[in-house]
C-alpha positions in Angstrom: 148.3 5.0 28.4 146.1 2.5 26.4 147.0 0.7 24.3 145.2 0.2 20.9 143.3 -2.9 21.3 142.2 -1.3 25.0 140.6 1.7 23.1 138.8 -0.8 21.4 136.5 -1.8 23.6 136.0 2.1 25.2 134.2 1.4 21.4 132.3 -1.6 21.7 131.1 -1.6 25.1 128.4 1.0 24.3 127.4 0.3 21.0 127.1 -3.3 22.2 124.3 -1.8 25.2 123.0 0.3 22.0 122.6 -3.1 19.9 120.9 -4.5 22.5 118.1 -1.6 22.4 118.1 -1.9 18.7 117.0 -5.9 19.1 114.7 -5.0 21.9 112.9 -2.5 19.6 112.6 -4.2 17.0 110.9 -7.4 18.8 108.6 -4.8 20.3 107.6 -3.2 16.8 107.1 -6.5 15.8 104.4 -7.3 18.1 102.1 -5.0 16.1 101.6 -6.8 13.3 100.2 -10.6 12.9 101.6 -13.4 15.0 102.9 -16.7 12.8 105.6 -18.8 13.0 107.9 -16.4 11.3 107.7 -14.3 14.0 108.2 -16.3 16.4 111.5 -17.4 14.9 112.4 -13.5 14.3 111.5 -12.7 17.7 113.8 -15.6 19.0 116.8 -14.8 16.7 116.5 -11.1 18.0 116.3 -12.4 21.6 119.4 -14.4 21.1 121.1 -12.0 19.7 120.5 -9.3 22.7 122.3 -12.3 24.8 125.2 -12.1 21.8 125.7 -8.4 22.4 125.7 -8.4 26.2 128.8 -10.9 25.9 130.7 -8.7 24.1 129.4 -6.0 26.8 130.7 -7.9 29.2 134.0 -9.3 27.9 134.6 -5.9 26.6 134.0 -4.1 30.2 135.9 -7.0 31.8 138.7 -6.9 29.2 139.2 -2.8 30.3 139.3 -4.0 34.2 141.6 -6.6 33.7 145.5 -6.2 33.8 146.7 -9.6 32.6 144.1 -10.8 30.1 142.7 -8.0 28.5 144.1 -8.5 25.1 142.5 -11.3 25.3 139.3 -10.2 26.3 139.3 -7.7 23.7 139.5 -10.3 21.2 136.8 -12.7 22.5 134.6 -9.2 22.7 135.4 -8.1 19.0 134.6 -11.5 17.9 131.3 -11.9 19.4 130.4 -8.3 18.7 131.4 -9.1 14.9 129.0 -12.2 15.7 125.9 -10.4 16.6 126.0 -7.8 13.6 125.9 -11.4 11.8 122.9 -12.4 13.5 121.5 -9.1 13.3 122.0 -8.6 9.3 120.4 -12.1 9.4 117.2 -11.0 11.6 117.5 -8.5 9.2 116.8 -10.2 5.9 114.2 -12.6 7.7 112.2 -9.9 8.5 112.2 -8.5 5.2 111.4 -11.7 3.6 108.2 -12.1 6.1 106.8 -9.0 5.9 103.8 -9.1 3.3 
């Protein structure tokens, strides 16, 4: 049987891989328009946050293979999952602010 916190990251491992299509698409949608230095810094915030969302990928597929530290892994993976929605939200409002 799992336990709670286990269950937890049968959640966040896929919608972590989903996140990191949602950053990828949006850097490519964003190569249609104009290039300036605000999309340069969107395009690296988004890039940095795919990175973000494979850790909690990772820690959350480790944390469901692992016997001894898996609570603990689940926590590090909810906290950097919790991370990138930050940085997203924040990729977020850039982009609405540079749009014209």
């Amino acid at each position: 049987m799992t336990s709670p916190a286990q269950s937890l990251s049968a959640h966040i491992l896929p919608t972590s891989a989903t996140m990191i299509g949602v950053c990828m698409t949006v850097m490519s949608i964003g190569h249609l328009g104009p290039r300036d230095d605000m999309r340069l810094l969107i395009d690296r915030l988004l890039a940095v946050d795919a990175l973000v969302f494979l850790a909690s990928a990772l820690l959350s597929f480790i944390s469901m293979r692992s016997r001894r530290s898996g609570a603990r892994l689940e926590a590090w993976g909810e906290i950097v999952f919790i991370a990138g929605l930050a940085l997203l939200a924040l990729g977020a409002v850039t982009l609405a602010f540079a749009l014209r």
